[in-house]
Backbone as CSV, one residue per row, in Angstrom:
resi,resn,N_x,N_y,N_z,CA_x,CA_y,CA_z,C_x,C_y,C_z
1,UNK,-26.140,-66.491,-52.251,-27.174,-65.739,-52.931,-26.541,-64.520,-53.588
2,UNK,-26.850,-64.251,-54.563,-26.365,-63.040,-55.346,-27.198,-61.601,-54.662
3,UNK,-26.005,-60.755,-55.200,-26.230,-59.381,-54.547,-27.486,-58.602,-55.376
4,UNK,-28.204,-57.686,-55.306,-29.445,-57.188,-55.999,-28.488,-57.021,-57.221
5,UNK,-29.596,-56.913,-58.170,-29.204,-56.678,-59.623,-30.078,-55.354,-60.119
6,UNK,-29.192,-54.252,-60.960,-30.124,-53.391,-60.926,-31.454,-53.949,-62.036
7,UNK,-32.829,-53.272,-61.929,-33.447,-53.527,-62.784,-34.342,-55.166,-62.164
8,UNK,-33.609,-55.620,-61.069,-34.386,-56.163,-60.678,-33.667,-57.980,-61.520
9,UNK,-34.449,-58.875,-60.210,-33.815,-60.094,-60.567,-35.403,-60.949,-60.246
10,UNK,-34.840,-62.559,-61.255,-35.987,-63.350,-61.130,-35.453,-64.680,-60.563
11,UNK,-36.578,-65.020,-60.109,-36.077,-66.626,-59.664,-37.033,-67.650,-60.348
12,UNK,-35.952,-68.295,-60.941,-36.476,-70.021,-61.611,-35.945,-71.044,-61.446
13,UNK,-36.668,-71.700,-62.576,-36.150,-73.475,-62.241,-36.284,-73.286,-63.649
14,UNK,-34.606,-74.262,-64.086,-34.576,-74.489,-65.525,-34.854,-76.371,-65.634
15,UNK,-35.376,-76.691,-66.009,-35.589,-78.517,-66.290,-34.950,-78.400,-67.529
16,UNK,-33.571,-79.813,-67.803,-33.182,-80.062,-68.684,-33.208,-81.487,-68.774
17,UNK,-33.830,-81.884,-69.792,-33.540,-83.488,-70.498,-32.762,-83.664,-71.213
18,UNK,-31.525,-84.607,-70.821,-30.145,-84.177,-71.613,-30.962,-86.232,-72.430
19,UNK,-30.662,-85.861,-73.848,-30.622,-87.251,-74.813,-29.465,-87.547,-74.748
20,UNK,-28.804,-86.538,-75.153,-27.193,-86.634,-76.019,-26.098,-86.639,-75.157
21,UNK,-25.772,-87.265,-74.689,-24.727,-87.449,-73.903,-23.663,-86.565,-74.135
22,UNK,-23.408,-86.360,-75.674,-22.384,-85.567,-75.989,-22.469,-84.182,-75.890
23,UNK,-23.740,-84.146,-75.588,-23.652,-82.456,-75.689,-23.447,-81.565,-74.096
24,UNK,-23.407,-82.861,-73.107,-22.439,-82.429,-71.987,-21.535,-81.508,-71.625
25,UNK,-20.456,-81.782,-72.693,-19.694,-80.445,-72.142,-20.213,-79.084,-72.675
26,UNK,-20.912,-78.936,-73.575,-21.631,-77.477,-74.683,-22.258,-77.350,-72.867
27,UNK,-23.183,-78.214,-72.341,-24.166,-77.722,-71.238,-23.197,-77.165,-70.193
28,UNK,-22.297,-78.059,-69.492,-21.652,-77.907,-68.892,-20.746,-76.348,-68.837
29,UNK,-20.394,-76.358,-70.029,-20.178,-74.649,-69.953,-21.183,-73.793,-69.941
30,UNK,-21.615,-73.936,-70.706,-22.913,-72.402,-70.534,-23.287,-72.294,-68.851
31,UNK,-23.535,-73.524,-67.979,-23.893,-73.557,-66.751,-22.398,-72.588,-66.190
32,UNK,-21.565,-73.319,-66.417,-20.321,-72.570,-66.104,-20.026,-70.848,-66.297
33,UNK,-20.789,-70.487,-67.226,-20.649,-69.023,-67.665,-21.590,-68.261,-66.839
34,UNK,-22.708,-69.282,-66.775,-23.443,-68.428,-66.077,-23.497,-68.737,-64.223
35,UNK,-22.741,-69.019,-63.795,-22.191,-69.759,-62.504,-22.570,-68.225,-61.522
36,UNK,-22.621,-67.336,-61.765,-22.628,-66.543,-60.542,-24.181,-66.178,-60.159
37,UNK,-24.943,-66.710,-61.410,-26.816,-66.839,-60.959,-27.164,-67.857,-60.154
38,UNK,-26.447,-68.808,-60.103,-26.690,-70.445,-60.295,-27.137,-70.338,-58.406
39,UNK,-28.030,-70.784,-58.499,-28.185,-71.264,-56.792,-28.069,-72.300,-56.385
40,UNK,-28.181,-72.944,-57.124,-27.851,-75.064,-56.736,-28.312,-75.327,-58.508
41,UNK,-27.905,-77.047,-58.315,-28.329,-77.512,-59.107,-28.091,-78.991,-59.152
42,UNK,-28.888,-79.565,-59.652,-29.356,-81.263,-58.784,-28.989,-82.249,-60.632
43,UNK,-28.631,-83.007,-60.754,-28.558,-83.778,-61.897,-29.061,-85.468,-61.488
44,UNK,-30.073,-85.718,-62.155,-29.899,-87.328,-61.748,-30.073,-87.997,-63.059
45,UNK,-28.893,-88.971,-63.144,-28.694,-90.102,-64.090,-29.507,-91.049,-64.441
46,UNK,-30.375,-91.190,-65.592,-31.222,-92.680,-65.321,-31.402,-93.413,-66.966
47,UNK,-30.163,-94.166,-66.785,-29.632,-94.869,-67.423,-30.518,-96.167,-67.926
48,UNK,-31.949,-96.127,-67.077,-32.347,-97.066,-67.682,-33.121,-96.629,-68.857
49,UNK,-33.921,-95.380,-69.394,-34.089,-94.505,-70.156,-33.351,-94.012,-70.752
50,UNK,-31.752,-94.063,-70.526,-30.561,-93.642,-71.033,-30.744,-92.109,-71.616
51,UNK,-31.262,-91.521,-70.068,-31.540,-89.642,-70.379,-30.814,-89.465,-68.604
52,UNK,-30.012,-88.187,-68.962,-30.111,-87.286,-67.278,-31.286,-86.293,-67.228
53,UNK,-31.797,-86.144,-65.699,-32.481,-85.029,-65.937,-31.800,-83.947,-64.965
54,UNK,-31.837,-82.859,-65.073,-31.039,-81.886,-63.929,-31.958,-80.763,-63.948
55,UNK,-31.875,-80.339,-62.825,-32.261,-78.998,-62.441,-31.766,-78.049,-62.328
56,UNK,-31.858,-76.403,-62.185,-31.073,-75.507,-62.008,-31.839,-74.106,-61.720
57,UNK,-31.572,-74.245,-60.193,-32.250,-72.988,-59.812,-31.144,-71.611,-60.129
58,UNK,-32.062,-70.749,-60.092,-31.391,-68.967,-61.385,-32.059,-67.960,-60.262
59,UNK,-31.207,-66.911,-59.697,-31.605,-65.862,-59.266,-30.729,-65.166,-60.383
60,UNK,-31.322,-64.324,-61.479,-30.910,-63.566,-62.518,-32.295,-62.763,-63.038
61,UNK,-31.313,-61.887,-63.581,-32.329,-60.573,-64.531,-33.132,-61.788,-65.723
62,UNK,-33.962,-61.057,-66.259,-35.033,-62.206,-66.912,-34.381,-62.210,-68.157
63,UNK,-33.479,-61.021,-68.761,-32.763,-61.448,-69.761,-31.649,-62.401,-69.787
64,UNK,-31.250,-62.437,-68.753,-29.914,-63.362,-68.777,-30.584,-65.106,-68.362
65,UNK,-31.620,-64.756,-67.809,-32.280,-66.017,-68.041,-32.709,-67.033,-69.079
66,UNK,-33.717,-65.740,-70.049,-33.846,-66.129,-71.220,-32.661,-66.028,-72.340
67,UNK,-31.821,-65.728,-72.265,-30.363,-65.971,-73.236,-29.756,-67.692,-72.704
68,UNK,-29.903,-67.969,-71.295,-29.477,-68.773,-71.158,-30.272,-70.121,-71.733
69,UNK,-31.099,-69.999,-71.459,-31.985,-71.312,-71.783,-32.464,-71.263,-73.393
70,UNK,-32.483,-69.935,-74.048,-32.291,-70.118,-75.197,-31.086,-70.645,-75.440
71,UNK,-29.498,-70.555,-75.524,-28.681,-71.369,-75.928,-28.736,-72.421,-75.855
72,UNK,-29.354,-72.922,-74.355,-29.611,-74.600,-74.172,-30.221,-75.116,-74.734
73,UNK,-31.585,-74.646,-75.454,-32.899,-75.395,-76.154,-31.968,-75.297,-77.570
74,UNK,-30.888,-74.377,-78.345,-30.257,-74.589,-79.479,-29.427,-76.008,-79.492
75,UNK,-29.157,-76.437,-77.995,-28.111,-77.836,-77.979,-29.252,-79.190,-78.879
76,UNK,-28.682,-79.663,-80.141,-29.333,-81.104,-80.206,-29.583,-81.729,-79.190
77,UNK,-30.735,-82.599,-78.604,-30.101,-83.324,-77.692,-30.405,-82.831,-76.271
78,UNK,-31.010,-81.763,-76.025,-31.406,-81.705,-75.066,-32.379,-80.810,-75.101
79,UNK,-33.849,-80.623,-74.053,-35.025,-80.436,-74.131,-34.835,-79.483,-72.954
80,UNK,-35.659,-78.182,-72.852,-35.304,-77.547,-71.526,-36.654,-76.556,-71.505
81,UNK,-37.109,-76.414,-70.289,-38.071,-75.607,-69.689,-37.968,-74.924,-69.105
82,UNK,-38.649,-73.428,-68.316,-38.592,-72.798,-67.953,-39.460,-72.455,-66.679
83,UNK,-39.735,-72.410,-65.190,-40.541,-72.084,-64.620,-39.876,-70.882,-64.189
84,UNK,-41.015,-69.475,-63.702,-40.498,-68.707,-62.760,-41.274,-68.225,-62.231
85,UNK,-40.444,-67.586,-60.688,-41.380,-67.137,-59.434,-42.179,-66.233,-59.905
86,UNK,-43.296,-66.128,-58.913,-44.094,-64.809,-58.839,-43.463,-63.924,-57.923
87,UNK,-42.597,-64.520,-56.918,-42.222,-63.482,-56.217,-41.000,-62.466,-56.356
């Protein structure tokens, strides 16, 4: 778990529908950059739809949240949502 953040931190769930196979590694880094929010994160393959879907829980400031998932929704190719706590 990450240490307090000043200004205060949020907790979410990012949902990503990856289409594009290729745009894997673009995702794969940004997750990577932002690796020290990251609390888990679950990916499942389903190839018969030929989409992954993954999850990614975020204890982060709400800006670094929303920078992140804005870059992701810029990837062709993949679809991404946003839930976050009330608490």
């Amino acid at each position: 778990m990450s240490e307090a953040v000043p200004g205060g931190s949020r907790l979410a769930v990012v949902a990503i529908v990856v289409e594009d196979p290729n745009q894997v590694p673009a995702l794969n880094e940004l997750l990577h950059q932002h690796s020290a929010y990251i609390i888990g994160r679950m990916g499942i393959p389903y190839p018969a739809r030929g989409v992954s879907l993954i999850s990614v829980a975020l204890d982060a400031p709400g800006d670094v949240i929303s920078s992140l998932t804005g870059k992701l929704g810029r990837l062709p190719g993949l679809s991404v949502k946003t839930a976050f706590s009330k608490v």
